[in-house]
C-alpha positions in Angstrom: 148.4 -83.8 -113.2 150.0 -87.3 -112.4 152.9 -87.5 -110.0 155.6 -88.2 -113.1 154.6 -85.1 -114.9 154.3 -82.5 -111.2 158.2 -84.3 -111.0 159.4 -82.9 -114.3 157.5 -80.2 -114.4 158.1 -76.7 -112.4 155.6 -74.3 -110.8 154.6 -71.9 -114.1 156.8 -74.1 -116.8 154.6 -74.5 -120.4 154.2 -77.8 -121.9 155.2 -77.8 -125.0 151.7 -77.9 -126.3 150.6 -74.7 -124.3 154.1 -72.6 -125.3 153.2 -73.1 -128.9 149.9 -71.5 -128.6 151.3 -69.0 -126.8 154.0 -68.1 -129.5 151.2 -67.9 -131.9 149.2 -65.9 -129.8 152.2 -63.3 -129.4 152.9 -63.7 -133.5 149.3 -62.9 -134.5 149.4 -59.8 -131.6 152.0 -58.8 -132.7 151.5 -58.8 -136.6 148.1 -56.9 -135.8 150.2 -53.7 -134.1 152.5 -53.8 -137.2 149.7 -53.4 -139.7 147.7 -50.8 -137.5 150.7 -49.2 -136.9 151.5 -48.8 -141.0 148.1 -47.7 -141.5 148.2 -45.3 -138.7 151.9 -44.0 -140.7 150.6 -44.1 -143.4 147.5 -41.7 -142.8 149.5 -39.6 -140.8 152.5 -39.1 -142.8 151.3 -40.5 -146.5 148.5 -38.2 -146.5 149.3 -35.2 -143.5 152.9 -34.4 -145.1 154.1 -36.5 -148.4 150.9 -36.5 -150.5 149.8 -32.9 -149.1 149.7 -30.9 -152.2 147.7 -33.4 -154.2 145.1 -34.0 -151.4 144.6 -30.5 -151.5 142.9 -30.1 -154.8 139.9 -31.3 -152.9 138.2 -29.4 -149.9 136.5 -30.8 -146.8 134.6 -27.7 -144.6 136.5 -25.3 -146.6 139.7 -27.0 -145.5 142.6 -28.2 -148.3 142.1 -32.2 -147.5 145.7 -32.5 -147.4 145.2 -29.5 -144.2 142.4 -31.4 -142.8 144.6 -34.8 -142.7 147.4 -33.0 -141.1 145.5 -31.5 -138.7 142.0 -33.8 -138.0 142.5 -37.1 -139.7 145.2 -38.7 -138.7 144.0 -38.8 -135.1 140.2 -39.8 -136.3 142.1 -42.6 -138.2 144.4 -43.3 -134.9 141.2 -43.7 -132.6 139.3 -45.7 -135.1 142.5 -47.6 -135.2 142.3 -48.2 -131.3 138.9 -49.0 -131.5 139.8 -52.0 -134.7 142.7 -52.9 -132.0 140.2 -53.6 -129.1 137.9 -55.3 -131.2 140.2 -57.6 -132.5 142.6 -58.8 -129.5 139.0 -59.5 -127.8 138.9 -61.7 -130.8 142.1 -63.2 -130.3 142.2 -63.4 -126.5 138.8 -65.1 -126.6 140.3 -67.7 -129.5 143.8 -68.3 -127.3 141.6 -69.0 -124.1 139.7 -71.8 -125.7 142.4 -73.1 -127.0 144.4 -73.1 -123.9 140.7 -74.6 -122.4 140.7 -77.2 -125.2 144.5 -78.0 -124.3 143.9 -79.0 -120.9 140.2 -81.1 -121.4 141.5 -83.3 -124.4 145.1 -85.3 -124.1 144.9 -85.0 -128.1 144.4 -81.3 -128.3 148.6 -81.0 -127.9 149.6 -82.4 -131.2 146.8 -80.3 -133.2 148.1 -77.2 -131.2 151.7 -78.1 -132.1 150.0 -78.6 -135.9 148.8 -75.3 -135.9 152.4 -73.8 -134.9 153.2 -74.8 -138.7 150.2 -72.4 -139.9 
């Protein structure tokens, strides 16, 4: 860091460069939850309570399906959805780290990072 940039900038203040990969970090987290989250709601309440009757022309075990979702499924589904979660913010964290890494080797890495805020 030169001595003009430590003057203007403070102790844990983001360049520009940096804050936009951290907005798109959050943006991607976040738009992950929301769509694990709809499938979880979905499962749970599409198939558990609103779609109950139908699902329970067929049998699973001896179980109505549309019984087996209310009471089995929709927490299989919500592990498996933890488990896709995991999987895929180890995806993302390793992604945001080497950009952030790739950010602070190349003085030309800020304006494709602030390119990639438009994505």
């Amino acid at each position: 860091m030169s001595d003009e940039s430590a003057e203007t900038e403070a102790p844990g203040h983001l360049s520009d460069a940096e804050r936009a990969l951290v907005d798109r970090y959050w943006r991607r987290n976040v738009r992950l939850m929301a769509g694990l989250l709809a499938i979880w709601a979905a499962v749970s309440l599409g198939c558990g309570v609103l779609f109950a009757d139908v699902l329970n022309a067929w049998r699973i075990g001896g179980f109505p399906l549309g019984f087996w979702f209310a009471q089995q499924g929709s927490i299989i589904v919500f592990v498996l959805l933890i488990l896709v979660y995991a999987l895929a913010m180890t995806r993302l964290d390793r992604a945001h780290h080497e950009e952030l890494a790739a950010l602070d080797s190349s003085p030309n890495a800020a304006g494709a990072a602030l390119e990639g805020e438009h994505r």
